[in-house]
C-alpha positions as CSV (number, residue, x, y, z in Angstrom):
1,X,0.0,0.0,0.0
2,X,1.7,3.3,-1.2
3,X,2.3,5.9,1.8
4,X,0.9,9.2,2.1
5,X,3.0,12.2,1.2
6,X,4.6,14.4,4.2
7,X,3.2,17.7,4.4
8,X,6.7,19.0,3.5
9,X,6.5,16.9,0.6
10,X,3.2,17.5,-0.5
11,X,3.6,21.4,-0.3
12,X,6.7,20.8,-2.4
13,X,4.6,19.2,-5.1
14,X,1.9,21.7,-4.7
15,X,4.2,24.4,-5.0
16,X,6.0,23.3,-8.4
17,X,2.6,21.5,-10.2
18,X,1.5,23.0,-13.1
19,X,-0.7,26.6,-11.6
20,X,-4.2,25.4,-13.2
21,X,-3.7,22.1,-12.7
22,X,-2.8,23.1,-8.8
23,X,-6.0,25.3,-8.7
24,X,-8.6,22.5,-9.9
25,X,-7.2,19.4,-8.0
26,X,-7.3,21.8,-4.5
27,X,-10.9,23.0,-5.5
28,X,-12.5,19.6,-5.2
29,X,-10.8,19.2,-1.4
30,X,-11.6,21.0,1.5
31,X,-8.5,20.0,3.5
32,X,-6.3,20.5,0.3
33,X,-7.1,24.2,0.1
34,X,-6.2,24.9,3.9
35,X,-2.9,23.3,3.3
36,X,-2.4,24.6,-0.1
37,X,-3.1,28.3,0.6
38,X,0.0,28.6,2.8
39,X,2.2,27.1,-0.3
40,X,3.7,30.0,-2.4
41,X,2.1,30.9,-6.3
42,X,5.5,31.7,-8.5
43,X,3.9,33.4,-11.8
44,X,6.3,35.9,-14.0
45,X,3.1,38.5,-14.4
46,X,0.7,39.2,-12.3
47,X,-2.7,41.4,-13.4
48,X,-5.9,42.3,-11.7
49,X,-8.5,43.8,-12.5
50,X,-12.5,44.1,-11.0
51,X,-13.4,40.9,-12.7
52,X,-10.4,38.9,-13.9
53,X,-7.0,37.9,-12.7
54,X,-4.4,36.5,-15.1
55,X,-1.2,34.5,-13.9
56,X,0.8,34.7,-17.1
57,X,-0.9,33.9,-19.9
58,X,-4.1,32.6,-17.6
59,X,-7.5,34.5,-18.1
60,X,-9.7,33.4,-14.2
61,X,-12.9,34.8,-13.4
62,X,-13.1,36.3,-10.0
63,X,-16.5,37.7,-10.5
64,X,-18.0,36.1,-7.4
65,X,-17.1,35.9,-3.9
66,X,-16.3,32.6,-3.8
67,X,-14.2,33.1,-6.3
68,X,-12.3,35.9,-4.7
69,X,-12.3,34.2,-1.9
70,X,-10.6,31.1,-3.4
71,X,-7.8,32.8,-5.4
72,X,-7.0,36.0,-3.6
73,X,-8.3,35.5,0.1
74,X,-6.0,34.5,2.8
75,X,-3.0,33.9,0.2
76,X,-0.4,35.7,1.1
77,X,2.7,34.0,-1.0
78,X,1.6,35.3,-4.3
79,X,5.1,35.8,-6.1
80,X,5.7,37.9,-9.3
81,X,8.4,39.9,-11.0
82,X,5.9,42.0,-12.2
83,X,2.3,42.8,-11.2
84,X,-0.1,45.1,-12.2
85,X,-3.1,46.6,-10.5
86,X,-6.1,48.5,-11.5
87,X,-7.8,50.0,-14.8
88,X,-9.7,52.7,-16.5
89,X,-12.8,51.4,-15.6
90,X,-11.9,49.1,-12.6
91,X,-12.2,50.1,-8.7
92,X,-10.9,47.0,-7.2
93,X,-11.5,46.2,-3.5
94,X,-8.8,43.2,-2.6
95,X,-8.7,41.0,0.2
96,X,-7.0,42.4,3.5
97,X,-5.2,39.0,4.1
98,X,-3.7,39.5,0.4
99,X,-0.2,39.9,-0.2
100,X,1.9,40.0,-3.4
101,X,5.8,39.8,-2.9
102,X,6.9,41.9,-6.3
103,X,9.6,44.1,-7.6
104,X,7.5,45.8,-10.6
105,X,4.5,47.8,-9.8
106,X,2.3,48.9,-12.7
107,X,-0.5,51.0,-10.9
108,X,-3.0,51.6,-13.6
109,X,-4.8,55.0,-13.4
110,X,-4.4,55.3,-9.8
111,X,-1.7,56.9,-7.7
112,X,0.6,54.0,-6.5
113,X,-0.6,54.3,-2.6
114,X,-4.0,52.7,-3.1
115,X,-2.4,49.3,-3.5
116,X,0.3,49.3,-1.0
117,X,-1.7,47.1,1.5
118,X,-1.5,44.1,-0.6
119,X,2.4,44.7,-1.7
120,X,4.3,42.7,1.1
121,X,7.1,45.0,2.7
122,X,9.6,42.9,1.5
123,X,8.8,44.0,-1.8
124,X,10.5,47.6,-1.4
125,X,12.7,49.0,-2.7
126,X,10.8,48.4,-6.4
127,X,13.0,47.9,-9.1
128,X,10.3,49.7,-10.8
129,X,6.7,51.7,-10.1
130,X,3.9,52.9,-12.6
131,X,2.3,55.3,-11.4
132,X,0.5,58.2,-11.4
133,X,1.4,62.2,-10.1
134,X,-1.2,64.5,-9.6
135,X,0.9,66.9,-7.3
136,X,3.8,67.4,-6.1
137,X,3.2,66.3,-2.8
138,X,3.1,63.1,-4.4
139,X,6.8,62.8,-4.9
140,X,7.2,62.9,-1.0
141,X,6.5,59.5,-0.4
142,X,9.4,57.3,0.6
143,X,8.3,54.4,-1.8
144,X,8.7,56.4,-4.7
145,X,11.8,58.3,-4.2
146,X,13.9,54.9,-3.8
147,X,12.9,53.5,-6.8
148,X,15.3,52.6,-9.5
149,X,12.7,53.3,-12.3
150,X,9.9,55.5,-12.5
151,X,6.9,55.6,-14.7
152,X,4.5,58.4,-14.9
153,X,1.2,58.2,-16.0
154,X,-0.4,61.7,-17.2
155,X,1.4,64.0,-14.6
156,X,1.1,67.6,-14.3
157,X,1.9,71.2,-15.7
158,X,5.5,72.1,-14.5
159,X,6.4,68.6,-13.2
160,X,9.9,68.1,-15.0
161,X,12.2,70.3,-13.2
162,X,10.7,69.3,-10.1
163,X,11.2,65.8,-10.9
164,X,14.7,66.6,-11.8
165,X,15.6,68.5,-8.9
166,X,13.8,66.2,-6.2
167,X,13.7,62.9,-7.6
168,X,16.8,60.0,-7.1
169,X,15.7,57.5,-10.1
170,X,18.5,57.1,-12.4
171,X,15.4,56.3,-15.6
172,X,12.2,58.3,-15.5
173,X,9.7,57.6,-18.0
174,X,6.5,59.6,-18.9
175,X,3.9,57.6,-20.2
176,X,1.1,59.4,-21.7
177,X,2.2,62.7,-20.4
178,X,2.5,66.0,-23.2
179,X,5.6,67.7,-21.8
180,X,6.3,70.5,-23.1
181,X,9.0,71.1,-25.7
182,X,10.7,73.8,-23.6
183,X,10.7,71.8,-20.8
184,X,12.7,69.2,-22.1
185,X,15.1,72.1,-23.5
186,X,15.4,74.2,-20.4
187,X,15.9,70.5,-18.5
188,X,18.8,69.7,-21.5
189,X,20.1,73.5,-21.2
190,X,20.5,72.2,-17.1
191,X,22.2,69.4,-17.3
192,X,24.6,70.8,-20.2
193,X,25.8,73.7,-17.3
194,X,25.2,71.7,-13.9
195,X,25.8,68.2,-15.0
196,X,24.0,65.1,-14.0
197,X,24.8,61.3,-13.0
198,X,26.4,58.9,-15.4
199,X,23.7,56.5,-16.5
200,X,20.5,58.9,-16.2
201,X,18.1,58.4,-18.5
202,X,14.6,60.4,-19.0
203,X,11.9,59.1,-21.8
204,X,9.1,61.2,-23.3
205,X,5.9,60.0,-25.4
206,X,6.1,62.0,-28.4
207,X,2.4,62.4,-29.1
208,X,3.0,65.3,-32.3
209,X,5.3,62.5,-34.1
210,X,5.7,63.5,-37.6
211,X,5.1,67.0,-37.3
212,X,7.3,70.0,-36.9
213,X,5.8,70.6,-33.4
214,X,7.1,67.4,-32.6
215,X,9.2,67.1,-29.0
216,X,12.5,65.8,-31.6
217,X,11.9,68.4,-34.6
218,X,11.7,71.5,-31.6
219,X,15.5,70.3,-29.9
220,X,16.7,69.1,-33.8
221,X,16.0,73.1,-34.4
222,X,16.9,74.6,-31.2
223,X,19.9,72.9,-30.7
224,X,21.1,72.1,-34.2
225,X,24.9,73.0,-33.6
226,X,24.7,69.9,-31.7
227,X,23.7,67.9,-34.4
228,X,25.3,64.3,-34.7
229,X,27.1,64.0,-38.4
230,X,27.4,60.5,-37.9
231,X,23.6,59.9,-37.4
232,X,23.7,56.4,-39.2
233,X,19.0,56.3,-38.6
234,X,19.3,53.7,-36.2
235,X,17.8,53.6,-32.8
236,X,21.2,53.3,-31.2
237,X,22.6,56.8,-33.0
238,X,21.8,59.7,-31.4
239,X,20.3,63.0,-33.5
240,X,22.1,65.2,-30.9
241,X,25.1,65.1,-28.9
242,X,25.4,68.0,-26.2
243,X,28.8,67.5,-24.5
244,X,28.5,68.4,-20.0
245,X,30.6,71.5,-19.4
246,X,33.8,70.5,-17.7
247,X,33.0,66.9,-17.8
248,X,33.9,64.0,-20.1
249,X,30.2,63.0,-19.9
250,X,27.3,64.1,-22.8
251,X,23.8,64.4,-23.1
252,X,23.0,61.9,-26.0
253,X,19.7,62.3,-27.6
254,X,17.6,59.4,-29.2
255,X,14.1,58.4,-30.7
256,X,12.5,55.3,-31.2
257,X,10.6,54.6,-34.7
258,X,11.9,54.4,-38.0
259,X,11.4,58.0,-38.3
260,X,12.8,59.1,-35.8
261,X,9.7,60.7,-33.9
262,X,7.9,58.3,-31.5
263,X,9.7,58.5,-28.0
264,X,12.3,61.3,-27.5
265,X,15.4,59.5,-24.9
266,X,17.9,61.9,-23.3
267,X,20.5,59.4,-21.8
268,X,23.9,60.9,-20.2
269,X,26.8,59.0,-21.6
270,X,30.6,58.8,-21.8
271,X,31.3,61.4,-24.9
272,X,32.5,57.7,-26.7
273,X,31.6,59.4,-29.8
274,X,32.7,62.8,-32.3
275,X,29.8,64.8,-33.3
């Protein structure tokens, strides 16, 4: 008669079976799910919304309380590179005994704070947060200012220099925010006299692509004695090189796209390369 399996050895099982097959053998036993709760989920992605979570590439209704109940509540070993919270049309309400060890948060439409109850502590410091800013006074919160990548989502009027003057991340991203041209110039114009950490990299959505108000056509214009002559039309080329006074360091400038105008990249860089 074969013997049972050691708890040790059955959460081991549990913990490295095959995610939907894990979730329907545990549904048909009582006992199994008690046991089974306490046994980490290891997924790459992790999404929520106010219907539907999806592990990976898995779609699961959680429409229903018992459904809620059965793959959120009480599970607090839910482990994820990256997970992502939220919607334009979602107001989600999560279990209290929830917890999600991470070190990507993608805060859709919301600022970040909202889901910190289910992010287990030893999640921080992110490797990277989407969030986003209404106000400055959102910058102030210790999460945010020791993470190594920052995503914004919308923003506000004047936000750039603030960002630039208060903000640690070495890459700052913003994600369906209009900045305006002269921003990014007077922010270029900056770093050119002041300098600014090896390694820094700030990306803006370019939403006038292909016209001459365009984020890249305004700096190609305003700045053309820095143009690059050995612009080759790849994405690793820059259009503009803008060498750091009294440095050996250089604001590079790049776009995405084929032509050019998508996303505008300012990346500081060893001055490797003759304009």
């Amino acid at each position: 008669m074969p013997q049972s399996l050691t708890y040790p050895a059955l959460k081991i099982v549990l913990e490295y079976l095959e995610l939907m097959k894990r979730f329907h053998i545990t549904k048909r036993s009582s006992s199994l799910r008690r046991i089974e709760k306490l046994v980490p989920i290891r997924v790459k992605e992790l999404s929520i919304s106010e219907s539907y979570l999806f592990l990976n590439d898995e779609q699961i209704s959680i429409d229903t309380a018992p459904e809620m109940d059965f793959y959120l509540a009480g599970r607090q070993n839910y482990v994820c590179d990256k997970v992502t919270l939220g919607g334009p049309f979602t107001d989600i309400t999560l279990p209290p005994d929830f917890k999600i060890l991470t070190k990507e948060l993608i805060s859709q439409m919301r600022y970040f704070v909202t889901y910190l109850p289910v992010i287990d502590p030893r999640s921080f410091p992110l490797r990277k947060l989407f969030t986003q800013i209404e106000e400055p006074a959102h910058f102030d919160h210790p999460i945010l200012q020791s993470v190594d990548e920052l995503e914004i989502e919308d923003g506000y009027d004047g936000m750039l220099p603030f960002i630039d003057e208060n903000i640690t991340s070495k890459t700052v991203v913003f994600s369906s925010c209009d900045v305006p041209h002269d921003d990014v110039l007077k922010l270029i114009r900056n770093w050119e006299k002041n300098g600014k950490e090896l390694g820094t990299t700030y990306k803006f959505d370019d939403y006038k692509a292909g016209s001459q108000m365009s984020t890249m056509c305004q700096l190609k214009k305003k700045l053309s004695e820095f143009k690059n002559k050995r612009y080759n039309g790849t994405t690793e080329s820059p259009f503009l090189i803008i060498p750091i006074d009294n440095t050996t360091s250089c604001i590079n400038v790049y776009s995405t796209g084929q032509t050019g105008e998508f996303e505008t990249i300012l990346k500081v860089e060893h001055a490797k390369q003759k304009r």
